[in-house]
VORO-530255 format. One record per residue (C-alpha): residue number from 1; z, y, x. Coordinates in Angstrom, 3 decimals. Example, Ala and Ser with C-alpha at 12.3 -4.5 7.8 and 13.67 -1.06 7.14 Angstrom:
BEGIN
<node vonu="1" z="7.800" y="-4.500" x="12.300"/>
<node vonu="2" z="7.140" y="-1.060" x="13.670"/>
This chain:
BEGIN
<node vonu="1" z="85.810" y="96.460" x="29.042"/>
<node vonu="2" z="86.990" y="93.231" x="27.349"/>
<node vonu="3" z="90.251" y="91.842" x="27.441"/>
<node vonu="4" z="91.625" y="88.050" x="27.233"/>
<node vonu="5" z="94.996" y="87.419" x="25.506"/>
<node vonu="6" z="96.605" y="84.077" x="26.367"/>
<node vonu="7" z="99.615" y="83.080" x="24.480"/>
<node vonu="8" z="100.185" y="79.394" x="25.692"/>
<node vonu="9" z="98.724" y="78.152" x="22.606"/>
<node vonu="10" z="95.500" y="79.906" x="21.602"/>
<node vonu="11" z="93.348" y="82.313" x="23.453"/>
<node vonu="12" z="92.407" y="85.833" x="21.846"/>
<node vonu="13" z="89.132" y="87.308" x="23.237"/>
<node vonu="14" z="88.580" y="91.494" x="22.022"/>
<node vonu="15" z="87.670" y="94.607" x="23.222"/>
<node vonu="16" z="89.791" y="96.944" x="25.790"/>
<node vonu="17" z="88.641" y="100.167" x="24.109"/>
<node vonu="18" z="89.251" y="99.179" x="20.937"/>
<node vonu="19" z="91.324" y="96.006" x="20.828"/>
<node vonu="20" z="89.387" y="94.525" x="18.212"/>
<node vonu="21" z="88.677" y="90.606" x="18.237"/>
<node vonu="22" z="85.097" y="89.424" x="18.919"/>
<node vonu="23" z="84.096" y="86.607" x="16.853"/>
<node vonu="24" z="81.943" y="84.221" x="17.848"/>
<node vonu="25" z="82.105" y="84.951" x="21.485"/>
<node vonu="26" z="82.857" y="83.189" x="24.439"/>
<node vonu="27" z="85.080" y="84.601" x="27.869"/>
<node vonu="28" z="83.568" y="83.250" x="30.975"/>
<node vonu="29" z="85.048" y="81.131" x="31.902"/>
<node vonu="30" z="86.388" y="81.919" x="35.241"/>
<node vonu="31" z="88.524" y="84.432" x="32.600"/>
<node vonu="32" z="89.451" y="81.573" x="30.329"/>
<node vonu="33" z="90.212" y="79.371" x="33.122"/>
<node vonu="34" z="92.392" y="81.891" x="35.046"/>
<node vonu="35" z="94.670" y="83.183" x="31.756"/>
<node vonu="36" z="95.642" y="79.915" x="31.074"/>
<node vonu="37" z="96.107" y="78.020" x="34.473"/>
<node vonu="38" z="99.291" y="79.522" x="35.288"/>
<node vonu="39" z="101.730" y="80.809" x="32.240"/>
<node vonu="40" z="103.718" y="83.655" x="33.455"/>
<node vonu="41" z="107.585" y="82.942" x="33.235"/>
<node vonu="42" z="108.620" y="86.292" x="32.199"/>
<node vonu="43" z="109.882" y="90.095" x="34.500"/>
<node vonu="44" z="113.164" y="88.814" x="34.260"/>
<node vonu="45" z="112.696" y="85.242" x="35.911"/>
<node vonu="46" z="112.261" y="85.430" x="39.976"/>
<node vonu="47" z="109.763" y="82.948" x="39.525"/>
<node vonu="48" z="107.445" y="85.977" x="39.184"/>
<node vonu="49" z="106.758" y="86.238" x="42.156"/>
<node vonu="50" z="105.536" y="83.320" x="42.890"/>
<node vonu="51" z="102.769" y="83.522" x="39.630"/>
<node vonu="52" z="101.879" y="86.846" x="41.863"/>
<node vonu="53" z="100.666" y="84.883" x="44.783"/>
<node vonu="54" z="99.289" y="81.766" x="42.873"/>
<node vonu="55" z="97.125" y="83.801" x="40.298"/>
<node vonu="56" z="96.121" y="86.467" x="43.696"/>
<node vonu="57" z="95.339" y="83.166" x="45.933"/>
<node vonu="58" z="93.049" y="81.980" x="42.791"/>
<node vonu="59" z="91.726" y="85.164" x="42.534"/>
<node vonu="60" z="90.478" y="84.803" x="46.326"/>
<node vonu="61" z="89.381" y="81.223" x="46.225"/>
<node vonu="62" z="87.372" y="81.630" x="42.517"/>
<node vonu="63" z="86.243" y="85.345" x="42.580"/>
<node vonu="64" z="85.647" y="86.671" x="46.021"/>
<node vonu="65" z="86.801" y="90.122" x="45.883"/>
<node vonu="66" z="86.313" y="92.665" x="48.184"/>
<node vonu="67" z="89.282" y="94.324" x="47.587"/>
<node vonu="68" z="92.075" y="92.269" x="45.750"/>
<node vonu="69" z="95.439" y="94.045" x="44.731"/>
<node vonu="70" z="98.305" y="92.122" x="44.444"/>
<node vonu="71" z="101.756" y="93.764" x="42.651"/>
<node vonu="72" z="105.357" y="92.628" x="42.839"/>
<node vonu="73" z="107.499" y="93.921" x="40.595"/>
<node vonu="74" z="110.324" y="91.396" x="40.608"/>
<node vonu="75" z="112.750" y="93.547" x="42.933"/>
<node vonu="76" z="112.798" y="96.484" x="40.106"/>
<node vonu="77" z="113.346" y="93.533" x="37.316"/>
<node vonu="78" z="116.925" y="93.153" x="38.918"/>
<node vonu="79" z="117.880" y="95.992" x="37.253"/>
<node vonu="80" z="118.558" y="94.397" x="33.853"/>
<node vonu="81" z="120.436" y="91.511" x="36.064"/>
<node vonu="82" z="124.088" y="91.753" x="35.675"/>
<node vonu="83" z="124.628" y="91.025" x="39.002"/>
<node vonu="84" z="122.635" y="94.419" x="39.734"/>
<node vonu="85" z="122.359" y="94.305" x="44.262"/>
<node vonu="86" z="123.103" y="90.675" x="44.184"/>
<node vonu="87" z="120.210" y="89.827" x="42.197"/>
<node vonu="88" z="118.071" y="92.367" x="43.559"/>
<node vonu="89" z="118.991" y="91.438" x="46.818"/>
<node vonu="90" z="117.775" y="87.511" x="46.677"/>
<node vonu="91" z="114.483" y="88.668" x="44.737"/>
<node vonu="92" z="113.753" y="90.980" x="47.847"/>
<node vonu="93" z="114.334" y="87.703" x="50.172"/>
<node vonu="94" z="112.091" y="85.065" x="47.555"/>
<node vonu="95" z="109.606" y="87.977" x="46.984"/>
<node vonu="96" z="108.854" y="88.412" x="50.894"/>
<node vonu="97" z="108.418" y="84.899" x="51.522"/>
<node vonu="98" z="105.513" y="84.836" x="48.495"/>
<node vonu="99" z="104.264" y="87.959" x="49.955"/>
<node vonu="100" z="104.183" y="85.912" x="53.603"/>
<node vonu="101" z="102.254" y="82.715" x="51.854"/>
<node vonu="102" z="99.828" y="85.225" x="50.674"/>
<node vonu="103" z="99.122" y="86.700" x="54.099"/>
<node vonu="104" z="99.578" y="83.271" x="55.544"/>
<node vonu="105" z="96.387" y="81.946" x="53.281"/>
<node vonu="106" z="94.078" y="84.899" x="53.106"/>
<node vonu="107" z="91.185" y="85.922" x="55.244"/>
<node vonu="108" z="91.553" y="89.879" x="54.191"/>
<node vonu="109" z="92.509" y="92.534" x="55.834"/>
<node vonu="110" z="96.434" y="93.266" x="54.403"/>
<node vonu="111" z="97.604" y="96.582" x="53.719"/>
<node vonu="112" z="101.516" y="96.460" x="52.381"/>
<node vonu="113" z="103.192" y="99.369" x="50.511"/>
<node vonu="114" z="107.060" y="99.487" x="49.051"/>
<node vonu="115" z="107.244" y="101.670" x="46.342"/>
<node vonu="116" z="110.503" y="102.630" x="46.671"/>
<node vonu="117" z="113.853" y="100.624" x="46.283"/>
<node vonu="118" z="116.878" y="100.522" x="43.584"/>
<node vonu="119" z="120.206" y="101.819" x="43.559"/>
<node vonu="120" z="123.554" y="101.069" x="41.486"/>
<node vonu="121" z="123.245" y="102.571" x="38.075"/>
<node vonu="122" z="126.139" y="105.639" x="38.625"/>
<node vonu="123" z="125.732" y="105.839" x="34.768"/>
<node vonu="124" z="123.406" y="106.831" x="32.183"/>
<node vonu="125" z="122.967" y="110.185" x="30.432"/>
<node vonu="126" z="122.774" y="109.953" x="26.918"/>
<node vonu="127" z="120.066" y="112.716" x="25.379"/>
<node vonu="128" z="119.441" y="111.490" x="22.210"/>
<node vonu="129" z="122.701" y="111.918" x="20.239"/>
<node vonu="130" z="123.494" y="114.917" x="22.773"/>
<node vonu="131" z="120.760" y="117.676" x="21.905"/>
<node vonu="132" z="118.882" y="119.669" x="18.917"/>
<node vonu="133" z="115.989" y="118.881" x="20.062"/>
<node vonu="134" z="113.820" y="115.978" x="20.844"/>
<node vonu="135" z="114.110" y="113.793" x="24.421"/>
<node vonu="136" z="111.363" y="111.349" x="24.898"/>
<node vonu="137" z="110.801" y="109.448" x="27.887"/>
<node vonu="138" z="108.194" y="106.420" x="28.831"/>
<node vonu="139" z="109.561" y="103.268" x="30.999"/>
<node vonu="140" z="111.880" y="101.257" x="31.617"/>
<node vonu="141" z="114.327" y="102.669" x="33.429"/>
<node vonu="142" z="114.089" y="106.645" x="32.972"/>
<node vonu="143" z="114.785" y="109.035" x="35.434"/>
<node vonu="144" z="112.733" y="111.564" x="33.626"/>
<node vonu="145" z="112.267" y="112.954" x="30.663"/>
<node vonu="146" z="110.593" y="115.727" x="28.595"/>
<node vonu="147" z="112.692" y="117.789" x="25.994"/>
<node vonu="148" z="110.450" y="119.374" x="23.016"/>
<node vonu="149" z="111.969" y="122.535" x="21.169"/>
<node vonu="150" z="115.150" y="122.691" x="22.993"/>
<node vonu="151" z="117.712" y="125.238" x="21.808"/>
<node vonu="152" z="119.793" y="127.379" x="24.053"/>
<node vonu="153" z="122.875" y="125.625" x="23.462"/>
<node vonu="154" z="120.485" y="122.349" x="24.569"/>
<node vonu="155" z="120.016" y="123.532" x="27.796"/>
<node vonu="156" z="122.994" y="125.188" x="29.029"/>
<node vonu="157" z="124.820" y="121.880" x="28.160"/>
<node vonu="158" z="121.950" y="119.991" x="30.322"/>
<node vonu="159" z="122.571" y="122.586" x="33.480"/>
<node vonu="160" z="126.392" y="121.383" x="33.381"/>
<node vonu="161" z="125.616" y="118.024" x="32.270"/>
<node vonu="162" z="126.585" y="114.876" x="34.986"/>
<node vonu="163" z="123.393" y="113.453" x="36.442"/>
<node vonu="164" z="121.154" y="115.556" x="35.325"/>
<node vonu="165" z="119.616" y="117.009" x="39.134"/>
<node vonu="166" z="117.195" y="119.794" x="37.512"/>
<node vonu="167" z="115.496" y="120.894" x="34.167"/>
<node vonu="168" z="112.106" y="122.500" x="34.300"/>
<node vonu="169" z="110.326" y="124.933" x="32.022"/>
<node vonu="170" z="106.695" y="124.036" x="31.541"/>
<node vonu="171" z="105.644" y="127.616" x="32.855"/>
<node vonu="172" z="107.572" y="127.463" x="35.668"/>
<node vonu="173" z="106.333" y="124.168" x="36.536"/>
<node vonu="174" z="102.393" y="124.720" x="36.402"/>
<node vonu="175" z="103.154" y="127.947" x="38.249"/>
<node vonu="176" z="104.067" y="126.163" x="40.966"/>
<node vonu="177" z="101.918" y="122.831" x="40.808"/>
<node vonu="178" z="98.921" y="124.050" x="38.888"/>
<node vonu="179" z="96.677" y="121.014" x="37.639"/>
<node vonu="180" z="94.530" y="119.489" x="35.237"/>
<node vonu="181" z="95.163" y="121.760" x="31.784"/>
<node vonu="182" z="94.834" y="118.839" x="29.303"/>
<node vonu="183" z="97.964" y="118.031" x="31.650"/>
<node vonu="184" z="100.354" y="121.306" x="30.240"/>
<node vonu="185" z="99.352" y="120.545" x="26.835"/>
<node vonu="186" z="100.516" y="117.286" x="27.133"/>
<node vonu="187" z="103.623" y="118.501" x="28.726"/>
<node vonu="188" z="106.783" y="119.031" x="27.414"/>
<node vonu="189" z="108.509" y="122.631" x="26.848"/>
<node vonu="190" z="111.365" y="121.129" x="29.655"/>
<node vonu="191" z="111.200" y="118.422" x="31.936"/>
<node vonu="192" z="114.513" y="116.682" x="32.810"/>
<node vonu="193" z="114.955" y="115.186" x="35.609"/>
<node vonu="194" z="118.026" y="112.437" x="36.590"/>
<node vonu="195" z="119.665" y="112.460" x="39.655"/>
<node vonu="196" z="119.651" y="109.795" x="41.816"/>
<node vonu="197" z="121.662" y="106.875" x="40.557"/>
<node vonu="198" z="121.420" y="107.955" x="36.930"/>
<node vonu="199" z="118.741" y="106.647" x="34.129"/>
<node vonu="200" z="118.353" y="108.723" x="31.059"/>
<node vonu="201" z="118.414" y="107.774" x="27.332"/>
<node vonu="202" z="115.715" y="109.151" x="25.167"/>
<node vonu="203" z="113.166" y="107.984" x="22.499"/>
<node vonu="204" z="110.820" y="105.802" x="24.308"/>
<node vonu="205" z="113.413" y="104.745" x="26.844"/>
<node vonu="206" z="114.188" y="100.947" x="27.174"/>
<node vonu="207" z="117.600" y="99.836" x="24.883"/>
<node vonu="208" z="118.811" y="97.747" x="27.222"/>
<node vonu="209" z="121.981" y="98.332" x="29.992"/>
<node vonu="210" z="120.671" y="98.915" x="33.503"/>
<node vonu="211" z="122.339" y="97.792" x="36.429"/>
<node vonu="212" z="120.239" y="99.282" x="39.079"/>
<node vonu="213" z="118.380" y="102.828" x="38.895"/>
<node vonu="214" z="115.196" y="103.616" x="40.809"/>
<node vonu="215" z="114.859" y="105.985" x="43.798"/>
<node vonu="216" z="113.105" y="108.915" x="44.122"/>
<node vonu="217" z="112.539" y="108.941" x="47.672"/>
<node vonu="218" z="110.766" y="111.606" x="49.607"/>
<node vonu="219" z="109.317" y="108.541" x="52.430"/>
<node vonu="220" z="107.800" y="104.942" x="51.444"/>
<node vonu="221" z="106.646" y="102.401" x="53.671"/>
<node vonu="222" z="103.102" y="101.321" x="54.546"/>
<node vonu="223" z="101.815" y="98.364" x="56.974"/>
<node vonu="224" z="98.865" y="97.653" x="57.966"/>
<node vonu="225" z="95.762" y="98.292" x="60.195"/>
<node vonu="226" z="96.346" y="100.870" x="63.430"/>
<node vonu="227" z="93.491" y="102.946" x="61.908"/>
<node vonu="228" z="95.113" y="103.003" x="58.679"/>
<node vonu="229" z="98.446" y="104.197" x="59.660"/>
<node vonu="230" z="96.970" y="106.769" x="61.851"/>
<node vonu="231" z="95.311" y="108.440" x="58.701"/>
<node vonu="232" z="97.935" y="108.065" x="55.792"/>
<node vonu="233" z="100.775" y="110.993" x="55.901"/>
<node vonu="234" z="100.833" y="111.162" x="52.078"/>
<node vonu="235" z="100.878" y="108.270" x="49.364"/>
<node vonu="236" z="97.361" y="110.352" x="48.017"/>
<node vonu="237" z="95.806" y="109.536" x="51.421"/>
<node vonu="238" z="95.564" y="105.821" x="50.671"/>
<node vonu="239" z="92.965" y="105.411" x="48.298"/>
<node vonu="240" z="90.285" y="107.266" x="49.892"/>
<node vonu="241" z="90.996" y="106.221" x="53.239"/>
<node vonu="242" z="91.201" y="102.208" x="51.490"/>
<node vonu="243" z="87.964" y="103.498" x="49.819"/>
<node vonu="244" z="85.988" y="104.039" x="53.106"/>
<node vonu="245" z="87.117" y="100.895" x="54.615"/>
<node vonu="246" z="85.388" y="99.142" x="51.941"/>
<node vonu="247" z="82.574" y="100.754" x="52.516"/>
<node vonu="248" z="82.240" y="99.628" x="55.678"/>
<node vonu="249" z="82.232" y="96.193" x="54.773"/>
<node vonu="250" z="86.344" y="95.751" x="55.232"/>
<node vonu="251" z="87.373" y="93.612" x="52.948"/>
<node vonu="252" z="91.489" y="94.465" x="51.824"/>
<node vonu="253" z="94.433" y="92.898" x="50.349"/>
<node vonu="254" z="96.515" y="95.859" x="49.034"/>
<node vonu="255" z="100.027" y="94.282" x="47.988"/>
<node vonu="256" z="102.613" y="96.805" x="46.270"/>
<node vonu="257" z="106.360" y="95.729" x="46.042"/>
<node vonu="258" z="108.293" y="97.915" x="43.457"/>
<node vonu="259" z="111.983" y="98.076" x="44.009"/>
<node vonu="260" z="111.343" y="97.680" x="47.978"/>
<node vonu="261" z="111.448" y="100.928" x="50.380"/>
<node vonu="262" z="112.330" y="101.755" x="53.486"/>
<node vonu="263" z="115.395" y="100.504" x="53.787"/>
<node vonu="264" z="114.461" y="96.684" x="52.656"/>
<node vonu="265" z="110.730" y="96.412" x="54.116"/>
<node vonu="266" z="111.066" y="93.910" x="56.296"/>
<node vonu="267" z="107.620" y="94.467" x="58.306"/>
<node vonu="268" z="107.510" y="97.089" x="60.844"/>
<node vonu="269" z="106.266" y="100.114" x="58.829"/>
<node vonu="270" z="105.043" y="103.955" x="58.585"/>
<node vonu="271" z="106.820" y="106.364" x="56.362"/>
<node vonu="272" z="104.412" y="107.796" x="53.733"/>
<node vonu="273" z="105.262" y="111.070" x="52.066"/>
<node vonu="274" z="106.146" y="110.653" x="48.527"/>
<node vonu="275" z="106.372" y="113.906" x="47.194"/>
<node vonu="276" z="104.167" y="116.411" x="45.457"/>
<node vonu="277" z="106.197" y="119.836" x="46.572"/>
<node vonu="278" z="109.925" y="119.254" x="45.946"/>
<node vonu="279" z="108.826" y="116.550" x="43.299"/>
<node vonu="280" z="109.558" y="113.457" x="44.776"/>
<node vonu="281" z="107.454" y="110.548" x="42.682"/>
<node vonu="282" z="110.159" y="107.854" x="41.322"/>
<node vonu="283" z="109.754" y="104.117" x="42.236"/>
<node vonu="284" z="107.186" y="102.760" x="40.571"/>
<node vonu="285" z="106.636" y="104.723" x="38.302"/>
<node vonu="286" z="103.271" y="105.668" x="36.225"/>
<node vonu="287" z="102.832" y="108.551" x="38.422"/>
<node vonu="288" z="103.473" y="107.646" x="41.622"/>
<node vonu="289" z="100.801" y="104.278" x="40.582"/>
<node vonu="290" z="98.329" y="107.404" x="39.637"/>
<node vonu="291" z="98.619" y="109.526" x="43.117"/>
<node vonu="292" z="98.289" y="105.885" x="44.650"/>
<node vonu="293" z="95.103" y="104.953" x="43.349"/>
<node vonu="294" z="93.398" y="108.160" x="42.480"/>
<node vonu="295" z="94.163" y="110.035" x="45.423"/>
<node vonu="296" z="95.042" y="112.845" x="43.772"/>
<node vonu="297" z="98.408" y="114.076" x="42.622"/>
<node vonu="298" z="99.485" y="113.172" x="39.118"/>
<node vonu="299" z="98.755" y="116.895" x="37.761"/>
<node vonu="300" z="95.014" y="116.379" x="38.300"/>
<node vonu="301" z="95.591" y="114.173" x="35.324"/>
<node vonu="302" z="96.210" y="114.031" x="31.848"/>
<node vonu="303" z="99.654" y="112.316" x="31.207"/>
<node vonu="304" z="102.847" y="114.292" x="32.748"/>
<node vonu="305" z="106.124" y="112.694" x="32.418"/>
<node vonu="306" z="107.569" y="113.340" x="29.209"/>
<node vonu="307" z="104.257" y="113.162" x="27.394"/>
<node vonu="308" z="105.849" y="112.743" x="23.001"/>
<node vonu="309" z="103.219" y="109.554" x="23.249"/>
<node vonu="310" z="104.261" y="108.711" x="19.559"/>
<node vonu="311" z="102.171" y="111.447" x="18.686"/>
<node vonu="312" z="99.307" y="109.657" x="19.961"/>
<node vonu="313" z="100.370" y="106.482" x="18.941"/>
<node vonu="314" z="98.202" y="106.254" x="15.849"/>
<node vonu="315" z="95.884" y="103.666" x="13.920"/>
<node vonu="316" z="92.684" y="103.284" x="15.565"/>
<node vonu="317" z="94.317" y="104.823" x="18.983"/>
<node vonu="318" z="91.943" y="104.355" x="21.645"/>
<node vonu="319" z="92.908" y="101.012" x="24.353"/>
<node vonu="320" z="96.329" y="99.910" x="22.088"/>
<node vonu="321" z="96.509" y="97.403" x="24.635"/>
<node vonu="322" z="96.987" y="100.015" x="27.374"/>
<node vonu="323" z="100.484" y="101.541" x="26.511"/>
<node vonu="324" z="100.737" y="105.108" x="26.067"/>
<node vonu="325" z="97.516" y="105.424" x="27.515"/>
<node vonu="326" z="93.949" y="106.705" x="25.771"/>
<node vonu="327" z="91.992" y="106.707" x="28.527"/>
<node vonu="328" z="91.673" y="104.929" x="31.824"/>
<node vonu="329" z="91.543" y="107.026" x="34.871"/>
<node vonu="330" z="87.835" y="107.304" x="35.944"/>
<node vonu="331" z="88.429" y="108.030" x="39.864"/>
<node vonu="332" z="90.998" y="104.613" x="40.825"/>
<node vonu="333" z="90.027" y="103.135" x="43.303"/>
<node vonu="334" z="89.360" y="99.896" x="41.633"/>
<node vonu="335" z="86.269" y="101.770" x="39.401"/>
<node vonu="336" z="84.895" y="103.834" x="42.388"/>
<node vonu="337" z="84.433" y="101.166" x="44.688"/>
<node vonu="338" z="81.075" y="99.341" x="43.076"/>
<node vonu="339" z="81.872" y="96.007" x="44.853"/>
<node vonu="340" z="84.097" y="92.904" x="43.582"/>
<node vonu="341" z="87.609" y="94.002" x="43.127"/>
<node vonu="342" z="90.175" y="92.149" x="41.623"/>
<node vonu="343" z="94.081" y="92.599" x="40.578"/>
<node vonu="344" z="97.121" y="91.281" x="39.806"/>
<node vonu="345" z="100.404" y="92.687" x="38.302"/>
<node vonu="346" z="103.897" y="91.372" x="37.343"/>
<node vonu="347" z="103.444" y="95.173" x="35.531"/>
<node vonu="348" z="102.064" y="94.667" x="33.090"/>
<node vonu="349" z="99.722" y="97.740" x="31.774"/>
<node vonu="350" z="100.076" y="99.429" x="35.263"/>
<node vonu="351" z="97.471" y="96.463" x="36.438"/>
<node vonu="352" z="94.126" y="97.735" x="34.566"/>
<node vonu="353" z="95.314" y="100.906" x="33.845"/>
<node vonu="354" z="95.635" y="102.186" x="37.336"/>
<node vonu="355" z="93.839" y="99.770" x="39.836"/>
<node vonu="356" z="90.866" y="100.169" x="37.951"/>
<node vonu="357" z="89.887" y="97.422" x="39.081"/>
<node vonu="358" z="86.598" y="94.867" x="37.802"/>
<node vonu="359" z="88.799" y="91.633" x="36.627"/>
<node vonu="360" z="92.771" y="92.154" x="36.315"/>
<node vonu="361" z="95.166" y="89.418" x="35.507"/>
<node vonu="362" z="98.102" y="90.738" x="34.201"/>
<node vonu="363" z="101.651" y="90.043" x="32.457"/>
<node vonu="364" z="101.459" y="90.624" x="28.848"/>
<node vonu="365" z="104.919" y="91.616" x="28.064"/>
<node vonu="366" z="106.416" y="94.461" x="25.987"/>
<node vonu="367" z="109.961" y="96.135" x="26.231"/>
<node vonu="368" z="110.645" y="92.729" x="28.616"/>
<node vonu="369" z="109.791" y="90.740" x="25.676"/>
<node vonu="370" z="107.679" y="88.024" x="27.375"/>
<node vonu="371" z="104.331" y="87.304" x="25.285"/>
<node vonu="372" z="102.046" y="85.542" x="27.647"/>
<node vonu="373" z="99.270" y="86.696" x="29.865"/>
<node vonu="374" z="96.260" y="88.863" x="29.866"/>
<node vonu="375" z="93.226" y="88.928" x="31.556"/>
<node vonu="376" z="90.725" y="92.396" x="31.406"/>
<node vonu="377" z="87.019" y="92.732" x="33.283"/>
<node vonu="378" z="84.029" y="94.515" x="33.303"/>
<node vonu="379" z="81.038" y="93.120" x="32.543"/>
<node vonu="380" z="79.013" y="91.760" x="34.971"/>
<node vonu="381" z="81.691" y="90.088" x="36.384"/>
């Protein structure tokens, strides 16, 4: 894969895999044309939202996709807002009137999902300063985190610990769950998990105060087709019910709204399970995006929550422009279906990483630190 950076003032053409600038070569220009056409103005400016449905009406109009994926994130943004529900609450009114332009001006088939919505930050637990041993945790706003040689004294002061709803032993965890074994050595000797309302702080975590926490709840909401709500009980039903529609010649508009669930979709819905066992996947986070577009739960994979990333994080890491990531998941639904598909993300990494789909247009922003926007395809286009 190749990837397009575009900063505002130059363009920076290199590979995915490698992230190493090509020289002397050309984007197509569709690629040029759509990175710089409409500068994104940052997670923490509602105008998001609206880039979402400009760059996924281009995307139509220019490309043609079969199945185009459209993700907005701007409701889970409100969480570094000050004015925590107030903010979130007139993102989720600007974000579904983008989301009805987009339906208003497409000719595919829509299929709507809410990831999940936010809740006042009840506090945050501090594990860094706390513990012996090492807390590291990926995202934004944490609600999970793996602990790496943890001493006694460590845990029994997590069981008592305010916010903190369970902590899991690797053993007893793939006793129950089982999965992919590249998975449990990957996984951390404890994972912590926050309750609801709480976000944890841990190396990796994001620095900055949260307002709003994410949900981990057990139902999301779906819309769309009769025959598609008949067939989807669990979140790991979509893809590969999404993938036989396509192969019937349907041609989709998946739209994802982070920080939106059942209690602020404002389309008539189904409840989806969200839950692998008692694990209950957390709003938008990168394995919930994993069981969405895989169709199989996030231990068939090879990153568990709490992965110590910075151990991978290395010169000459594979895809440095992929986060944490190494490797892209081979069965998304974006990379199985052999048509035109197309995607874009006010996510950032979460775009190419999980849609898998042919051309992405994403946000290219770090930590919230707005940088400009990227554009990743497959060749042929």
């Amino acid at each position: 894969m190749k990837a397009l950076i575009d900063v505002g003032d130059w363009q920076e053409l290199l590979t995915l895999e490698e992230g190493r600038a090509l020289e002397g070569e050309e984007a197509p220009e569709l690629v040029r044309d759509l990175a710089a056409r409409y500068p994104y103005p940052g997670d923490l400016d509602p105008a998001s939202a609206t880039w979402v449905t400009e760059m996924a009406l281009a995307l139509e109009r220019d490309y043609a996709p079969e199945l185009l994926v459209a993700i907005y994130a701007s409701p889970y943004w409100a969480a570094f807002h000050p004015e925590g529900k107030g903010a979130w609450e007139e993102r989720v009114v600007r974000t579904r009137g983008e989301v009805e332009r987009l339906l208003s001006s497409t000719s595919l088939e829509p299929v709507l999902v809410g990831l999940g919505g936010m809740l006042p930050c009840r506090g945050e637990v501090e594990l860094l300063s706390s513990l012996e041993g090492l807390a590291v945790a990926a995202g934004p706003l944490a609600r999970q985190a793996g602990l790496f040689l943890p001493t006694s004294e460590d845990l029994e002061l997590l069981r008592r610990a305010v916010g903190i709803e369970r902590v899991v032993a690797r053993e007893e965890f793939q006793n129950e769950f089982g999965g992919h074994p590249a998975f449990y050595q990957r996984f951390p000797d404890h994972l912590i998990l926050a309750q609801e309302g709480f976000c944890l702080r841990a190396l990796g975590s994001s620095p900055r105060p949260a307002y709003l926490a994410p949900e981990g709840p057990a139902f999301i909401p779906l819309t769309g087709p009769a025959e598609l709500g008949e067939r989807i009980n669990s979140l790991v039903d979509l893809a590969p019910t999404l993938l036989e529609l396509l192969r019937r010649g349907q041609r989709i508009l998946l739209v994802l709204l982070e920080g939106m669930g059942t209690d602020a979709f404002p389309w008539p819905f189904r409840p989806v399970a969200n839950t692998c066992g008692w694990y209950r996947y957390i709003t938008a986070d990168f394995p919930q995006y994993l069981a969405l577009f895989t169709g199989q739960h996030f231990t068939a994979w090879t990153y568990p929550p709490g992965l110590a990333y910075y151990r991978e994080d290395r010169p000459g890491k594979p895809y440095p422009f992929s986060g944490l990531f190494s490797e892209l998941p081979a069965a998304a639904l974006g990379r199985i279906y052999p048509g035109r598909t197309a995607a874009v993300g006010g996510r950032s990494v979460h775009t190419h990483v999980f849609t898998g789909c042919r051309l992405c247009v994403e946000c290219f922003v770090r930590g919230l630190y707005h940088q400009g926007v990227m554009v990743t395809w497959r060749d042929p286009l």
